[in-house]
C-alpha positions as CSV (number, residue, x, y, z in Angstrom):
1,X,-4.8,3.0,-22.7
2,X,-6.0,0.8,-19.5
3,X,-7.7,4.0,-18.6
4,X,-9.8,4.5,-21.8
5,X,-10.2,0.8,-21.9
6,X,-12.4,1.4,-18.3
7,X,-14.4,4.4,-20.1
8,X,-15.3,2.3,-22.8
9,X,-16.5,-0.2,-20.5
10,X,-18.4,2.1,-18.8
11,X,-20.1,3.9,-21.6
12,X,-21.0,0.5,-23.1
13,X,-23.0,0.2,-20.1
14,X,-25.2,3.2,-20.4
15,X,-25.4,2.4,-24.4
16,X,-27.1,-1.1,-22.9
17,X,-28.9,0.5,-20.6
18,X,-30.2,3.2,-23.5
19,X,-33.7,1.5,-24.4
20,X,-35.2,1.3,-20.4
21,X,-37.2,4.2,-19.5
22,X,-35.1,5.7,-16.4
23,X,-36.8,8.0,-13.6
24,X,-34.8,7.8,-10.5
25,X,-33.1,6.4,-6.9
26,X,-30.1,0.6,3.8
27,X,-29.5,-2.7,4.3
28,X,-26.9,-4.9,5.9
29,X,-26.0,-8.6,6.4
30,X,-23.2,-10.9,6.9
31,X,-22.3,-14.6,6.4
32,X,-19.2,-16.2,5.4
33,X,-17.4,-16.5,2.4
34,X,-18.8,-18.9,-0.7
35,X,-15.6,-20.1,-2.2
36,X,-16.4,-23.2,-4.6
37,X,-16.8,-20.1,-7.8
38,X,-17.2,-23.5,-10.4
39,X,-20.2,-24.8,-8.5
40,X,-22.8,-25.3,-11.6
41,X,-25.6,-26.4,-9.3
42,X,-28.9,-25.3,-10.7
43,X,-31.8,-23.6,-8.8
44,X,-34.4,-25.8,-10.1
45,X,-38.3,-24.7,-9.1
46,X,-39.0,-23.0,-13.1
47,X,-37.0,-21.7,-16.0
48,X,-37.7,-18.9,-17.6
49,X,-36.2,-16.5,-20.3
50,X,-36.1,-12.8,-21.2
51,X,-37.5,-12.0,-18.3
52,X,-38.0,-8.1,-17.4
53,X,-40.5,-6.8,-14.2
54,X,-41.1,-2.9,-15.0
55,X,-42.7,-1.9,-11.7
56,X,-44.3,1.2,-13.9
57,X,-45.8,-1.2,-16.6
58,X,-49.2,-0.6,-17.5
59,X,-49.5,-3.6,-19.8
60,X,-48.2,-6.7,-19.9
61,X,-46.5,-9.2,-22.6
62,X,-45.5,-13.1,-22.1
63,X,-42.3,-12.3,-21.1
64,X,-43.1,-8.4,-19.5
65,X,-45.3,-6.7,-16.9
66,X,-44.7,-5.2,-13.5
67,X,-44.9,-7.1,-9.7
68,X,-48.5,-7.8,-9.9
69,X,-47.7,-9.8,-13.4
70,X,-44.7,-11.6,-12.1
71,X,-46.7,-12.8,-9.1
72,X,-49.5,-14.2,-11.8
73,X,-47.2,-16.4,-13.6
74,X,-45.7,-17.9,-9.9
75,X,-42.5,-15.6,-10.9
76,X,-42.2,-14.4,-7.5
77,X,-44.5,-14.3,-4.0
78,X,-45.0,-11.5,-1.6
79,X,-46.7,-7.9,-1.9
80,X,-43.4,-5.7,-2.0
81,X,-43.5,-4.5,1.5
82,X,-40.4,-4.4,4.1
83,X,-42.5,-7.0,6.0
84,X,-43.5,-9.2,2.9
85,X,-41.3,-8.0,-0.1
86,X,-42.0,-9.7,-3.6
87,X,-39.5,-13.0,-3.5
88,X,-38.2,-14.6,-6.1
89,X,-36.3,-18.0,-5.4
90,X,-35.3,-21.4,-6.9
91,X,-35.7,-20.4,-10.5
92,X,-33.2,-20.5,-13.7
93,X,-33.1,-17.7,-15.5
94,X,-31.0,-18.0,-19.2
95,X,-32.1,-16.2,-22.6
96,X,-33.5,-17.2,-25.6
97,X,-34.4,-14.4,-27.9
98,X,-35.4,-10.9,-27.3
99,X,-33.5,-8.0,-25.7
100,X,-30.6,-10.6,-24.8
101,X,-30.6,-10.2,-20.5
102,X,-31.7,-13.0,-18.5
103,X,-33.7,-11.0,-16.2
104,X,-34.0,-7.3,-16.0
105,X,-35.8,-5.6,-12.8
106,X,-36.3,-1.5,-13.2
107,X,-38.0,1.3,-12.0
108,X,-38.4,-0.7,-8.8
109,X,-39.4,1.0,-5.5
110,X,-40.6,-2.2,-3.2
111,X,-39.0,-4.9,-1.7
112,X,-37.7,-7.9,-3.3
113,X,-35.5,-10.5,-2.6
114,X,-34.2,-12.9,-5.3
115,X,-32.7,-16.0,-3.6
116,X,-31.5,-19.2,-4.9
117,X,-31.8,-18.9,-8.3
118,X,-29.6,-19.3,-11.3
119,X,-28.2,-16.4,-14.3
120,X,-26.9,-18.1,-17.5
121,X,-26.3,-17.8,-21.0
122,X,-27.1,-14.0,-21.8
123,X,-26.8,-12.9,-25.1
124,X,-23.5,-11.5,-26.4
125,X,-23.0,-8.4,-24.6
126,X,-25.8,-8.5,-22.2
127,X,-26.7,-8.9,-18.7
128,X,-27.4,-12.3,-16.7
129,X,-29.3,-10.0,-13.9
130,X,-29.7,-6.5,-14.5
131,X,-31.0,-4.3,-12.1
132,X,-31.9,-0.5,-13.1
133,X,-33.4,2.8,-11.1
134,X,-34.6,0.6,-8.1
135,X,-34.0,0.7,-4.7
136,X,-34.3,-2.2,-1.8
137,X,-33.0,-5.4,-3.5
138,X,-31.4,-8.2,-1.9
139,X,-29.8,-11.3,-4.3
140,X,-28.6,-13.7,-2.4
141,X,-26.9,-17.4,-2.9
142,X,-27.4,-17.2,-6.5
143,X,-25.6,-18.8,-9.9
144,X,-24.0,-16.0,-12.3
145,X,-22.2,-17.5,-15.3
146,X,-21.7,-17.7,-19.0
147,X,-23.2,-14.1,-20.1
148,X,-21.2,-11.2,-21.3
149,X,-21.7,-9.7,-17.9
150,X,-22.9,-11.3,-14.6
151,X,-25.0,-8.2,-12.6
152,X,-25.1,-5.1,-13.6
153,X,-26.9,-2.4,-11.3
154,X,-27.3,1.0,-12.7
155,X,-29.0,3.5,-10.6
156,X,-29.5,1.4,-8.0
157,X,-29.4,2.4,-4.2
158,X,-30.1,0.3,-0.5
159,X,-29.4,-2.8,-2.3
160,X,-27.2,-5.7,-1.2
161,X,-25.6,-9.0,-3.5
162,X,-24.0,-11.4,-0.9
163,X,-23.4,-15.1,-1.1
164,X,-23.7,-15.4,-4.6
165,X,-21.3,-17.2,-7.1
166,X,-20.2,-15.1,-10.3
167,X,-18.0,-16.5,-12.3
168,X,-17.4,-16.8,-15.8
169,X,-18.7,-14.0,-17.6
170,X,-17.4,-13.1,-20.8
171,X,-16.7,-9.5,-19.8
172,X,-17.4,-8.4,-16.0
173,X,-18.7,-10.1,-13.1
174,X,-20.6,-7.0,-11.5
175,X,-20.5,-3.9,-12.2
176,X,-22.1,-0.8,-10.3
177,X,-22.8,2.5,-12.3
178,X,-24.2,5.6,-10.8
179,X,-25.7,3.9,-7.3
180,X,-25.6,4.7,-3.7
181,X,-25.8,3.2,0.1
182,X,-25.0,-0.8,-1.9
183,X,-23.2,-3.6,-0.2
184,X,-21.6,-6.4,-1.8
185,X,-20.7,-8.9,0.7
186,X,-19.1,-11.9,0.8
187,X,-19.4,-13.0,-3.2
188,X,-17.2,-15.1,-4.8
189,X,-16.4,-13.1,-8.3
190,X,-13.7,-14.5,-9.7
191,X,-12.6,-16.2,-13.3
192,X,-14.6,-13.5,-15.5
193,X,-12.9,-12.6,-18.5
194,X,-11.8,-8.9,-17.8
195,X,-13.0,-7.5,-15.0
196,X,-14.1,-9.4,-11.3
197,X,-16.3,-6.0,-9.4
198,X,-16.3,-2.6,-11.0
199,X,-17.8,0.6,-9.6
200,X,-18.1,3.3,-11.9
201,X,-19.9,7.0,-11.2
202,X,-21.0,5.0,-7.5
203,X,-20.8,6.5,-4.0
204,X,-20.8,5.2,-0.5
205,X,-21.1,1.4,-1.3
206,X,-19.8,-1.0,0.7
207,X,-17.2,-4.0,-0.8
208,X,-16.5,-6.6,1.7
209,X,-15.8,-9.9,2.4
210,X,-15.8,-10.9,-1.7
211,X,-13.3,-13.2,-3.6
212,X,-12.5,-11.5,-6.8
213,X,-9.4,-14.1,-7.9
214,X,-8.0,-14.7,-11.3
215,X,-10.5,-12.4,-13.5
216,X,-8.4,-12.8,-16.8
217,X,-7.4,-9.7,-18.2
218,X,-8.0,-6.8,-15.4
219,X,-8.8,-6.3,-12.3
220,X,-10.1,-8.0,-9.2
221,X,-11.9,-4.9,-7.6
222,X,-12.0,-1.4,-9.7
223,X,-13.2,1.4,-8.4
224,X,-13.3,3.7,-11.8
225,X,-14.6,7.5,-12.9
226,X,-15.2,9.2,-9.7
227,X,-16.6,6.4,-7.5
228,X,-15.9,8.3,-4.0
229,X,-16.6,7.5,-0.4
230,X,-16.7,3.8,-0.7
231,X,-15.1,1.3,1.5
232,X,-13.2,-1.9,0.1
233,X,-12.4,-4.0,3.1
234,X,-11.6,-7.5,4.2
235,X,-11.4,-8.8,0.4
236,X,-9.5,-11.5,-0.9
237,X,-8.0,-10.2,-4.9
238,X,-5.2,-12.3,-6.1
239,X,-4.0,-13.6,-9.1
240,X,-5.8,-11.5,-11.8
241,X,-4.7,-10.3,-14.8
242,X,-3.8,-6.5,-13.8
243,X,-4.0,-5.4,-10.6
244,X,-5.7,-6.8,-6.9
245,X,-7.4,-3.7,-6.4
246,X,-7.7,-0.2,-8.8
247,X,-9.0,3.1,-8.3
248,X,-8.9,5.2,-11.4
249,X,-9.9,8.8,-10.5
250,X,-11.8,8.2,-7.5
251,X,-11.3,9.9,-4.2
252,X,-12.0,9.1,-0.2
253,X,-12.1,5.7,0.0
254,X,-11.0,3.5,2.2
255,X,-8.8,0.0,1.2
256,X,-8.6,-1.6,4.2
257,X,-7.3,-5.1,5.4
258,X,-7.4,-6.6,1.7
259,X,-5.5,-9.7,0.6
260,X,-4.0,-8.7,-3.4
261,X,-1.4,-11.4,-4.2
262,X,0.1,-12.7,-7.3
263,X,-1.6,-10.3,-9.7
264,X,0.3,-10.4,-12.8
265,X,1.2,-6.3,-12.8
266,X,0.1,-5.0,-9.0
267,X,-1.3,-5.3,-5.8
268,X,-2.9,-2.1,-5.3
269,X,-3.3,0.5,-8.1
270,X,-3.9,4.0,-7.9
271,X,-3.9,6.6,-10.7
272,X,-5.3,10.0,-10.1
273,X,-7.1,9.3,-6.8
274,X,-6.6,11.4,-4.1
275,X,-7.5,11.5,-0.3
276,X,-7.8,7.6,0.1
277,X,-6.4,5.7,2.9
278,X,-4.7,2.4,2.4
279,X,-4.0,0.0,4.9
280,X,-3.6,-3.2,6.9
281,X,-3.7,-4.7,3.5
282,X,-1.8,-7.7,2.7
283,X,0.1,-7.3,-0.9
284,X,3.0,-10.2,-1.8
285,X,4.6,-11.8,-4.6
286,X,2.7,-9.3,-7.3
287,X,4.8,-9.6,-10.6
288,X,5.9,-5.7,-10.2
289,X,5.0,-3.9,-8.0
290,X,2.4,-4.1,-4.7
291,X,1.4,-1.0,-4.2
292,X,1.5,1.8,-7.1
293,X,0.2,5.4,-6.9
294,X,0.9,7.8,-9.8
295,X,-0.5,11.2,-10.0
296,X,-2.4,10.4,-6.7
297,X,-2.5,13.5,-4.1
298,X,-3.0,13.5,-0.2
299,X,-3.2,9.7,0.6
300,X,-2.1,7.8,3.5
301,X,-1.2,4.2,2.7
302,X,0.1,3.0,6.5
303,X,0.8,-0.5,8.2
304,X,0.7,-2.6,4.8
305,X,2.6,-5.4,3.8
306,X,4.5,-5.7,0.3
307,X,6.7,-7.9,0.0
308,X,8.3,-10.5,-2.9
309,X,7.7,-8.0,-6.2
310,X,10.4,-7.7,-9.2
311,X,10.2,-3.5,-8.6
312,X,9.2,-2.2,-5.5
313,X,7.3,-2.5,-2.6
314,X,5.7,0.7,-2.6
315,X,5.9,3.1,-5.4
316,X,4.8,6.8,-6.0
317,X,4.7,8.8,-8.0
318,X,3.8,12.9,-8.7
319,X,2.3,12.4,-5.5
320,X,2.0,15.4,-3.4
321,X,1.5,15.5,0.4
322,X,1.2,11.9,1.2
323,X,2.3,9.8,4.1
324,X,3.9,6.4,4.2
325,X,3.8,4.6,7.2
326,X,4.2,1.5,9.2
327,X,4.5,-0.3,6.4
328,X,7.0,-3.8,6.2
329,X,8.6,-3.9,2.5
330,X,10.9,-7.2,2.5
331,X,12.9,-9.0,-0.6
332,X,11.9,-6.5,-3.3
333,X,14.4,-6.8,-6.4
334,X,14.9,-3.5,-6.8
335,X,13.8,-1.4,-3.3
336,X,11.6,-1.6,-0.6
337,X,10.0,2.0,-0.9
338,X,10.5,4.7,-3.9
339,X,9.6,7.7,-3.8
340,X,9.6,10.3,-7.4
341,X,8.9,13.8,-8.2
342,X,6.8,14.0,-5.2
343,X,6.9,17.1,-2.6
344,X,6.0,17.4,1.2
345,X,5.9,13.9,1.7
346,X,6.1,12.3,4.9
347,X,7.5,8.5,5.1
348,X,7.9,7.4,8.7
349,X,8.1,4.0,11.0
350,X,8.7,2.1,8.2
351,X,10.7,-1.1,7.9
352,X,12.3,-1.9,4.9
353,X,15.0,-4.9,4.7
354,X,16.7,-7.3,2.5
355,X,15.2,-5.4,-0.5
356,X,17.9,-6.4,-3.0
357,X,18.9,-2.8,-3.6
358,X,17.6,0.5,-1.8
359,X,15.7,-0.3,0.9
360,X,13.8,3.8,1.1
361,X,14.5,5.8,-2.3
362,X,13.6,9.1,-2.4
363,X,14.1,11.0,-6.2
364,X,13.9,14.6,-7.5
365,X,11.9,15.6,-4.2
366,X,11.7,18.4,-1.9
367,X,10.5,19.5,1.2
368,X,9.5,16.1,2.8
369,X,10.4,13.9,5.7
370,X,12.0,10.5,6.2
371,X,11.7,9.5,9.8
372,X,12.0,6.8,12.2
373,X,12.6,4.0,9.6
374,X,14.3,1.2,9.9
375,X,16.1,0.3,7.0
376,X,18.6,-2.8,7.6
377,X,20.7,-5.9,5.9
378,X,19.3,-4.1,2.3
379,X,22.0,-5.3,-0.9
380,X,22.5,-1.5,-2.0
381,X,22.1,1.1,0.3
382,X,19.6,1.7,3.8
383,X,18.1,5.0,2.7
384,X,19.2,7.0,-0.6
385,X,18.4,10.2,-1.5
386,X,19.1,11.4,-5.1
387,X,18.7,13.8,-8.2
388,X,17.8,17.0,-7.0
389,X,16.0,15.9,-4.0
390,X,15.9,19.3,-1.6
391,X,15.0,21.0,1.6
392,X,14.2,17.0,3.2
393,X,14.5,16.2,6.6
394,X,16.3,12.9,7.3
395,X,15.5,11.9,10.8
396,X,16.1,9.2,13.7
397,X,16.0,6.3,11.2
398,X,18.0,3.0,11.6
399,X,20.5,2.4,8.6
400,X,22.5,-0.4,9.7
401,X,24.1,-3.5,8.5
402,X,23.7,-2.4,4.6
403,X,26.0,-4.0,1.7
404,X,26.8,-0.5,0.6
405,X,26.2,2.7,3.1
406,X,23.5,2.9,5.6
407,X,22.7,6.4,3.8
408,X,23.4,8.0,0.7
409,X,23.0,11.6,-0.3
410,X,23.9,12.1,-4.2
411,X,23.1,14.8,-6.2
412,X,20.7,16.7,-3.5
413,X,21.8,19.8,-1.4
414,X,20.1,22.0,1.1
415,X,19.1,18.6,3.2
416,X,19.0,18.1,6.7
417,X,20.3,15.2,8.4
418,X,19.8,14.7,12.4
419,X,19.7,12.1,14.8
420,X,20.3,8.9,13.0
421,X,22.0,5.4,13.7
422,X,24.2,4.5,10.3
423,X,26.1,2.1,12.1
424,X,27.6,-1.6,10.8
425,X,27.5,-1.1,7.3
426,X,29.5,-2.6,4.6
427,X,30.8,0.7,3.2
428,X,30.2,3.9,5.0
429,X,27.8,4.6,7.6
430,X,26.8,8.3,5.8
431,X,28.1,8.8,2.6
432,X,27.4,12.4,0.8
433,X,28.5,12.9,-3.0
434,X,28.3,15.8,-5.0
435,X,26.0,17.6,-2.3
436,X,26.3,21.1,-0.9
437,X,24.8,22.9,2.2
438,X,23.5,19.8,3.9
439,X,23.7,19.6,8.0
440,X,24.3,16.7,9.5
441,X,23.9,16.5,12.9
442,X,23.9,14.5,16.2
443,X,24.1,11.4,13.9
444,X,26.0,8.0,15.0
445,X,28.1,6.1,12.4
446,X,29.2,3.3,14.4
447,X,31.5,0.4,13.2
448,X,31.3,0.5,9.3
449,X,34.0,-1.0,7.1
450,X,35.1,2.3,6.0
451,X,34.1,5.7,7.1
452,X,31.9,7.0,9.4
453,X,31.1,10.0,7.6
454,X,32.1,9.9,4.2
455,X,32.4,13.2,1.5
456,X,33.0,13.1,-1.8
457,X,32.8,16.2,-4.4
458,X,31.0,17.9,-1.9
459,X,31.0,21.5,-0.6
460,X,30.2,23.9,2.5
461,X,28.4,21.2,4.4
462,X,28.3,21.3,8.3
463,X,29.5,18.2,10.3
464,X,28.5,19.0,13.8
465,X,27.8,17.2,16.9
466,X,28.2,13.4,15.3
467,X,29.8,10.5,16.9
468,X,31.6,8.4,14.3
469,X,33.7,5.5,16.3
470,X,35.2,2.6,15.0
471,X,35.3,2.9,11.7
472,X,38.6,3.7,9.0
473,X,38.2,7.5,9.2
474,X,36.0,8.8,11.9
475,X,35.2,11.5,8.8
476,X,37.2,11.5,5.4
477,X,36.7,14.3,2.9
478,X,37.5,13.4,-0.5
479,X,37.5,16.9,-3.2
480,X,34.7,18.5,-0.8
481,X,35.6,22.0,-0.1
482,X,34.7,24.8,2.2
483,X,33.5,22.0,5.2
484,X,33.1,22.5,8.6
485,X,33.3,19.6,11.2
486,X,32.7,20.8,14.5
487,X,32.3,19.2,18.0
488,X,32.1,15.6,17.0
489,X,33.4,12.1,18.5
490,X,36.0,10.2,16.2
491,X,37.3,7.3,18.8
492,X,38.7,4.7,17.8
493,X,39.5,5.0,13.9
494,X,42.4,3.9,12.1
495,X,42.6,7.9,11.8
496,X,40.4,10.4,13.3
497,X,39.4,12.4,9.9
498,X,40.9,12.7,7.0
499,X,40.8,14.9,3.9
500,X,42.5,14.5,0.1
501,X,42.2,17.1,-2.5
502,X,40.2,19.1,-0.2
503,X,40.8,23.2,0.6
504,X,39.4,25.1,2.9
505,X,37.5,22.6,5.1
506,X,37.6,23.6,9.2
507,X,38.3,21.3,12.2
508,X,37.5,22.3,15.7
509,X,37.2,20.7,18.9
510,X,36.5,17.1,17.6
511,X,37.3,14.2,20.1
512,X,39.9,12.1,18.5
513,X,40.5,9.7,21.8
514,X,38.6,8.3,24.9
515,X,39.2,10.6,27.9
516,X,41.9,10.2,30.6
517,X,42.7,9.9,33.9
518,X,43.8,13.3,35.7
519,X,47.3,14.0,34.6
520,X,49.9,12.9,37.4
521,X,53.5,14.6,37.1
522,X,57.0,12.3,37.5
523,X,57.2,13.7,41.3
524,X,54.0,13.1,42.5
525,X,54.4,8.8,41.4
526,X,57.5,8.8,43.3
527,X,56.1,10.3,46.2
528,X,53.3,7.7,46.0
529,X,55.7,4.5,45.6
530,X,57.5,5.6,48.6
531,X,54.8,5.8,50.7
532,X,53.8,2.3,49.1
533,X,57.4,0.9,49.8
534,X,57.2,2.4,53.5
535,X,53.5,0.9,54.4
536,X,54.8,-2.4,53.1
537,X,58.1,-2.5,55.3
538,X,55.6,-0.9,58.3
539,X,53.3,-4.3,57.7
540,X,56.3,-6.6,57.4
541,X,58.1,-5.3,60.9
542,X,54.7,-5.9,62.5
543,X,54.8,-9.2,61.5
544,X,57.8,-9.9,62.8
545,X,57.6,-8.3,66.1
546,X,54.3,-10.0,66.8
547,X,55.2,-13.4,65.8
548,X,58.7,-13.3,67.6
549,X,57.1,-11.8,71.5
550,X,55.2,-15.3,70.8
């Protein structure tokens, strides 16, 4: 549905955009942030209304004509060129009857900067500023409020919005559709109806530096139908009515070091979008989940922060051949990191505590790698793998001092478990039920409440190699059959292993108690307390005869 909504959105664009005549289509600034969005102050050289400059108009109206025309009725100064580009600055711009936009700029090939001005009061579903098939704009430290939309640029290339306010729009604060090479810097696009920035059908723009906060209904920042190659950084998004930040079938961007707080559904979105990287981004205290990727191939979302959400931290799903890492996932109600129907996923150096459940789930997966996380003081279990999940690699991660087991295998065989620390937790430090042909090796599963190693309903798995101290059973195997436990250190258990129900299971060579001294025979502690007792008497005599030539 959300997605449809967007492609209505966009296609009412083009059917606005229907009556200009269309032929075809890099700059760069930076200043700080504007953040007073309610500021009302007008721009206050002229007014004028239904404005539209076709640079290709051969004739002219009151109210139309091309560069030469605006510059007759003191619309704007300059001759268009990189040195001297048409300007247009201190003016109002609001509707009154006509097409409905405030002022429309196409077919443009000069320079032009708009400055200073003010965009208000379009007609119902229309534009404030709308800019179409031109190239080399700048708008800067304007006004954009109370239309139906606040800029749209269709078609637009090597143009830059910074500095400017946009703010209550009826439908979306800016919107980009089919343009290239575009920065939008440093905005402030917040408290539109729907929608704060969208880019639809738009390549290789630049977002940065904007404030796109409490936008009603949607988003703060969408990137929507194939919008690829765009970068979406240093951007504050919180507290809108969907998500932070969306990509919707759009590909190779990057999302980097964004704030996306308190949105009512998510941080970061992503649905069908493949090869994007996310990260350094900052995404707390969403109302579900921070950052979401279903049906999203090949992305790397690494050294994030999601904390504070009522589902998870981070959440995929039918994503294929994606990496999570370095990420921090703390005080999630249900579990740091989940992980579903995905394969040949890699999720490593992540840390995942106090989640109030799971701290890394991984569900109905195969053929992926969990590695080097530390997972710690999490209400359920450290790291659980479930339902099916296959042919994984669980590797040197920390799962210690968990309310449950450091980490659970249910339900998935064929796994491989090596070289982990499961040590302090509440239960067991490994705990496999109703698994089969799963290795587990050189692991340590250290001081837990119960077992070390713990099997339940689970058969011809191979126990080899671990060190399992301290705990109630060093290994107990409860109904698991067919076992081998081999070459591992059980010292100092209330037992060393222990089986019930169980047939067939082999124990060799397992260390059941620290190592001793050599072995000294009944004869050979005689023979040293006599020669003891004789030194001694040897030392006393001395004594004696010394003390009594004196």
């Amino acid at each position: 549905m959300y997605k449809n909504k967007q492609k209505v959105i966009f296609f009412s664009v083009i059917f606005l955009l229907g009556s200009i005549t269309v032929l075809t289509i890099s700059t760069s600034f930076h200043s700080q942030i504007a953040i007073d969005y309610d500021s009302t102050s007008l721009k206050t050289s002229a007014t004028f209304t239904d404005v539209e400059i076709n640079a290709l108009a051969t004739t002219n109206t009151s109210n139309t004509g091309n560069w030469t025309w605006a510059k007759s009725i003191g619309l704007c100064t300059g001759s268009g060129t990189l040195g001297s580009p048409y300007i247009i600055a201190n003016h109002v711009f609001e509707y009154s009857s006509g097409v409905g936009n405030c002022l429309t700029i196409i077919n443009s090939r000069v320079y032009f900067r708009i400055r200073d001005c003010t965009f208000r009061n379009s007609a119902f579903s229309f534009v404030g500023l709308l800019i179409v098939n031109s190239t080399n704009g700048e708008v800067t430290d304007c006004s954009i409020y109370g239309n139906y939309e606040g800029i749209v640029m269709a078609d637009v290339n090597d143009t830059e919005i910074r500095d400017s306010h946009i703010y209550g729009n009826n439908d979306i604060g800016l919107i980009l559709v089919n343009s290239r090479f575009n920065t939008i810097n440093n905005n402030n696009v917040s408290a539109n109806t729907e929608w704060g920035i969208i880019l639809a059908t738009s390549m290789y723009n630049t977002i940065s530096n904007n404030i796109a906060n409490d936008n009603l209904n949607e988003d703060g920042i969408t990137l929507d139908i194939e919008s690829n190659y765009n970068d979406v950084n240093f951007n504050t998004a919180n507290n809108n009515g969907n998500a932070g930040i969306f990509l919707d079938d759009s590909h190779r961007n990057t999302i980097s070091n964004n704030k996306a707080n308190d949105n009512f559904q998510f941080g970061i979105s992503l649905d069908i979008s493949t090869r994007n990287i996310i990260s350094k981004n900052t995404v707390n205290s969403n109302n579900i989940m921070g950052i979401l990727g279903v049906d999203s191939d090949t992305n790397l979302i690494s050294q994030n922060t999601a904390n504070h959400h009522s589902v998870a931290g981070i959440y995929l799903e039918n994503c294929d051949d994606s990496t999570i890492s370095d990420n921090t996932v703390y005080n999630n109600t249900i579990m740091g990191i989940y992980m579903v129907n995905l394969n040949n996923m890699t999720c490593t150096d992540n840390l995942a505590y106090e989640n109030k459940m799971w701290g890394i789930y991984l569900y109905n997966s195969d053929e992926s790698v969990i590695e080097n996380n530390n997972a710690h003081h999490n209400n359920f279990y450290g790291i659980y793998i479930n339902s099916g999940s296959q042919v994984n690699v669980i590797k040197s991660n920390l799962a210690r001092y968990n309310n449950l087991s450091g980490i659970y295998i249910q339900s998935s065989s064929n796994n491989l478990l090596i070289d982990n620390i499961a040590s302090y937790n509440v239960e067991h430090g490994i705990f496999i039920e109703s698994s089969n042909n799963i290795v587990l090796s050189s692991n340590t599963a250290n001081d837990n409440e119960e077992n070390g190693i713990h099997l339940l309903n689970s058969n011809s798995n191979t126990i080899i190699s671990n060190t399992a101290n301290n705990n109630k059973n060093g290994t107990f195997l409860d109904g698991s059959n067919n076992n081998k436990v081999i070459d591992n250190v059980f010292v100092g258990n209330d037992d060393c292993y222990n089986e019930t129900g169980s047939t067939g299971n082999i124990f060799e060579n397992n260390r059941c108690s620290a190592p001793g001294g050599l072995p000294i025979d009944l004869s050979t502690i005689l023979l040293i307390l006599a020669i003891v007792e004789g030194a001694v008497i040897a030392v006393i005599a001395l004594t004696y005869f010394v003390r009594k030539r004196k």
